[in-house]
FIGUTOR-207137 format. One line per 3 residues: number of its first residue (from 0); for each residue x, y, z of N, C-alpha, C, O. Coordinates in steps of 0.05 Angstrom, whole numbers, plus 5000, padded with zeros to 4 digits. Example, Ala and Ser with C-alpha at 12.3 -4.5 7.8 and 13.67 -1.06 7.14 Angstrom:
0 = 5264,4886,5156,5246,4910,5156,5264,4934,5156,5285,4934,5169; 5257,4955,5142,5273,4979,5143,5258,5001,5157,5268,5023,5161
This chain:
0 = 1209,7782,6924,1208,7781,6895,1200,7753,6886,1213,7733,6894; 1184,7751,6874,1172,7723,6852,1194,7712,6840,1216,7718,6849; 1192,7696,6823,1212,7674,6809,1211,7686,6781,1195,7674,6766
3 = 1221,7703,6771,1228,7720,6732,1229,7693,6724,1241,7673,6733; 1213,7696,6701,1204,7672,6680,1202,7690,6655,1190,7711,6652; 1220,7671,6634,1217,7696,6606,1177,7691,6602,1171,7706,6584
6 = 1152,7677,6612,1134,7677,6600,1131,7708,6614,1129,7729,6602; 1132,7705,6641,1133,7736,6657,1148,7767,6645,1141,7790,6649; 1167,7758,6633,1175,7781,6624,1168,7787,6592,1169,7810,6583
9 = 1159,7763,6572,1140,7771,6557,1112,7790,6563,1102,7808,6549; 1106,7782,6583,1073,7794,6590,1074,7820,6595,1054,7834,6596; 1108,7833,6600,1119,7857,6613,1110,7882,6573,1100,7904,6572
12 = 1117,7870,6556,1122,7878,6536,1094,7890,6514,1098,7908,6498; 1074,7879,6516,1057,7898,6513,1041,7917,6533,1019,7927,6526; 1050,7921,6553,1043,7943,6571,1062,7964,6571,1061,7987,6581
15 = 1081,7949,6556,1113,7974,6551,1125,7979,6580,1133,8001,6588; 1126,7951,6599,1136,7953,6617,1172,7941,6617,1178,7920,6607; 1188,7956,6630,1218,7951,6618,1227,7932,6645,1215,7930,6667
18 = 1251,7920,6636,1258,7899,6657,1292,7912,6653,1303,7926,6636; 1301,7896,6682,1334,7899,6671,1344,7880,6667,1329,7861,6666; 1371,7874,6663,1387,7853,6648,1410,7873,6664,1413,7897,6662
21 = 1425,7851,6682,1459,7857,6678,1474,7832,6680,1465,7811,6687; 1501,7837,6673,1522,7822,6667,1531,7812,6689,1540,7829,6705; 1534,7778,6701,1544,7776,6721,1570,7752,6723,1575,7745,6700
24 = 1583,7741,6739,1608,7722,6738,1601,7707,6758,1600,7683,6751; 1595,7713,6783,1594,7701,6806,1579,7691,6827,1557,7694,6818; 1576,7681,6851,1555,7677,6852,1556,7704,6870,1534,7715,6869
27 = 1577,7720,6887,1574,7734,6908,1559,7760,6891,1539,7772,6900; 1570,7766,6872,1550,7788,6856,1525,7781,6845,1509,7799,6847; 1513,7757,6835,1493,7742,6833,1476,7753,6856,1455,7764,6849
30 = 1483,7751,6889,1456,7754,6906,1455,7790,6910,1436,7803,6916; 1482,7798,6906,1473,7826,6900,1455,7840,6880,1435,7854,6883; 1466,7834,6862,1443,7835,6839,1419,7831,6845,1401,7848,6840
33 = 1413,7803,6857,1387,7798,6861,1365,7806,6882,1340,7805,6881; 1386,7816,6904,1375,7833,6921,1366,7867,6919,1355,7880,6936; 1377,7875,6890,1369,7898,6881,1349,7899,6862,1341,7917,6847
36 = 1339,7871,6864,1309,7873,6843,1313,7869,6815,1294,7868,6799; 1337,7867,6808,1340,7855,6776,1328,7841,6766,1324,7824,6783; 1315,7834,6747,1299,7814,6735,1314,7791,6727,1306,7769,6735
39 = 1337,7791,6713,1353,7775,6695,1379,7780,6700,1386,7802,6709; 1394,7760,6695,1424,7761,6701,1436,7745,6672,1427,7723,6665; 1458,7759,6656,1470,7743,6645,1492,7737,6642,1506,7757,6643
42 = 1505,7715,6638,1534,7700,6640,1539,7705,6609,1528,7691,6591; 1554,7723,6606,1563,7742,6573,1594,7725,6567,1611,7719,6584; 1595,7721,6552,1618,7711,6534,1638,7735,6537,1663,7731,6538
45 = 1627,7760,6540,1646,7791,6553,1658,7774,6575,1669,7791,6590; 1664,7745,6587,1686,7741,6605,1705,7736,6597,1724,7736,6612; 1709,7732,6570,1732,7737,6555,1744,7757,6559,1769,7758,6561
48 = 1730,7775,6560,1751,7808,6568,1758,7806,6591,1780,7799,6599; 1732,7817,6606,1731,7831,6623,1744,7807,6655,1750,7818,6676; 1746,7779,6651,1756,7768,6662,1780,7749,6658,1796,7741,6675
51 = 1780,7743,6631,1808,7736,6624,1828,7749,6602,1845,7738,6587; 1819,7777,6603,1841,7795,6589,1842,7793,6567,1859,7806,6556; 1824,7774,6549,1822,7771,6526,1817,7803,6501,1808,7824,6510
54 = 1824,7801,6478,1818,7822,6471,1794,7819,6450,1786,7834,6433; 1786,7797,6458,1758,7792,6446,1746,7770,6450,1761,7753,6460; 1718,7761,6446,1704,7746,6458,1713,7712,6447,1709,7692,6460
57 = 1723,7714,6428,1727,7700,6412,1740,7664,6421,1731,7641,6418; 1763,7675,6431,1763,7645,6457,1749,7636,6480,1756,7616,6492; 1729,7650,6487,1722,7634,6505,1702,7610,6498,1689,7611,6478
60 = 1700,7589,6516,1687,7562,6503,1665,7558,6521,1664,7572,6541; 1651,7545,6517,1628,7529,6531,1631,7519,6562,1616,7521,6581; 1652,7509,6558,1659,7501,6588,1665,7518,6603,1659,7514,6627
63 = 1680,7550,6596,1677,7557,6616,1654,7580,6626,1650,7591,6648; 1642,7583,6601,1609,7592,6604,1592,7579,6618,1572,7590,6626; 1598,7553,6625,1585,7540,6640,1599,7531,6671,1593,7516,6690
66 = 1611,7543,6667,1631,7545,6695,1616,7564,6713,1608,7559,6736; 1613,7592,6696,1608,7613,6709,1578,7614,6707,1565,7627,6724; 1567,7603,6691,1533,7599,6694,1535,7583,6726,1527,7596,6746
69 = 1545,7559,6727,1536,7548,6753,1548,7562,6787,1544,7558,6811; 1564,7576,6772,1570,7593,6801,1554,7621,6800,1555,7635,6820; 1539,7630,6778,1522,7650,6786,1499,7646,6798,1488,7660,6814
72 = 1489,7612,6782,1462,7602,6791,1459,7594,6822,1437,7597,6834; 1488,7580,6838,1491,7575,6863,1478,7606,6877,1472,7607,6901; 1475,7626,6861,1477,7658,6876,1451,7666,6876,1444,7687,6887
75 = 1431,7651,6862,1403,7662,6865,1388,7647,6868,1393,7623,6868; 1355,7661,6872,1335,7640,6882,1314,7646,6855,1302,7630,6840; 1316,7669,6856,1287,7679,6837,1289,7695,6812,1271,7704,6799
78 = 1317,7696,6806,1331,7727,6778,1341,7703,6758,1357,7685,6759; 1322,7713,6741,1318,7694,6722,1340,7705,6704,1343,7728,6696; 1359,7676,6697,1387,7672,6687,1394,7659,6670,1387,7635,6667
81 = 1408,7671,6655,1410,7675,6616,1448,7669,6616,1466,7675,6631; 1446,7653,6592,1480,7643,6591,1480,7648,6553,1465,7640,6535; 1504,7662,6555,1517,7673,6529,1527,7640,6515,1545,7632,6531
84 = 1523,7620,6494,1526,7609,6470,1550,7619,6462,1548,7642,6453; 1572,7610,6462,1603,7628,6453,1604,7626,6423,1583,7615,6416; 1617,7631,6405,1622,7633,6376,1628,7609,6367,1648,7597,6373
87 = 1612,7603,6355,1615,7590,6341,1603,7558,6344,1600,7538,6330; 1597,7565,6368,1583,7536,6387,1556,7529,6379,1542,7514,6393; 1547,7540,6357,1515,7543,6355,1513,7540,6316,1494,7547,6303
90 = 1532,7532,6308,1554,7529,6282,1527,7509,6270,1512,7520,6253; 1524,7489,6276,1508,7473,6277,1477,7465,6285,1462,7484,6286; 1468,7445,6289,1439,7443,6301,1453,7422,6328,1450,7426,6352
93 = 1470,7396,6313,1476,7384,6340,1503,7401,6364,1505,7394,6387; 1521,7423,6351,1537,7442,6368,1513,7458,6389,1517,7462,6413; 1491,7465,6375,1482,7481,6391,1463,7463,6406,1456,7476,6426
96 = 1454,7443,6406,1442,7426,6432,1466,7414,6444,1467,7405,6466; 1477,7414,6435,1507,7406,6457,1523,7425,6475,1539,7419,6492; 1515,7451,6467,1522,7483,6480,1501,7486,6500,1504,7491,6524
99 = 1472,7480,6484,1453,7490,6504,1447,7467,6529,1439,7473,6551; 1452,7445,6521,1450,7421,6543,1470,7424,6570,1465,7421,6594; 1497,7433,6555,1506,7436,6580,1510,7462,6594,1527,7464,6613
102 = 1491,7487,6582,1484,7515,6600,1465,7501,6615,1468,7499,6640; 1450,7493,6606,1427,7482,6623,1437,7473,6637,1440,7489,6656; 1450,7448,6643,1460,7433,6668,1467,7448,6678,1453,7449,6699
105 = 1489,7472,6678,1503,7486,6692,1488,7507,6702,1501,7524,6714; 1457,7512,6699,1442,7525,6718,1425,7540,6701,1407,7554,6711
């Protein structure tokens, strides 16, 4: 499999060609995923639920979106990987280069 680049998966969209997207935490599901041909992987603010019991997305913060961005990114070579901006972190113009600066670092 090639290296998923959103210019690549733009080019997918007027041929009406579909890609997938799933939800990931880790890196050990990361190479599963990626070994099933996924296009995209994303690190969802749903770790509020679905991993710290939260009953909504609402606490979780940047840091640890970026926790789990860099242990998904340790998990792939080529599944191009997308990180959820938590609530309220994007409030602003300098919150949200300060959200997105450090997804980026974190992979």
């Amino acid at each position: 499999m090639s290296i998923v680049s959103i210019t690549a998966l733009q080019a997918r969209k007027p041929k009406g060609e579909k890609f997938a997207v799933v939800t990931c935490y880790d890196a050990s599901f990361a190479r599963v995923v990626e070994s099933a041909g996924i296009e995209a992987i994303l690190v969802g603010d749903s770790l509020g639920m679905v991993l710290q019991g939260h009953n909504s997305t609402l606490p979780v913060t940047t840091a640890e979106i970026a926790y789990h961005t860099s242990c998904v990114s340790r998990g792939l070579s080529n599944t191009l990987l997308i990180a959820d901006m938590p609530f309220g972190d994007y409030a602003t113009v300098d919150k949200a280069l300060d959200c997105g600066t450090a997804l980026m670092r974190a992979g």
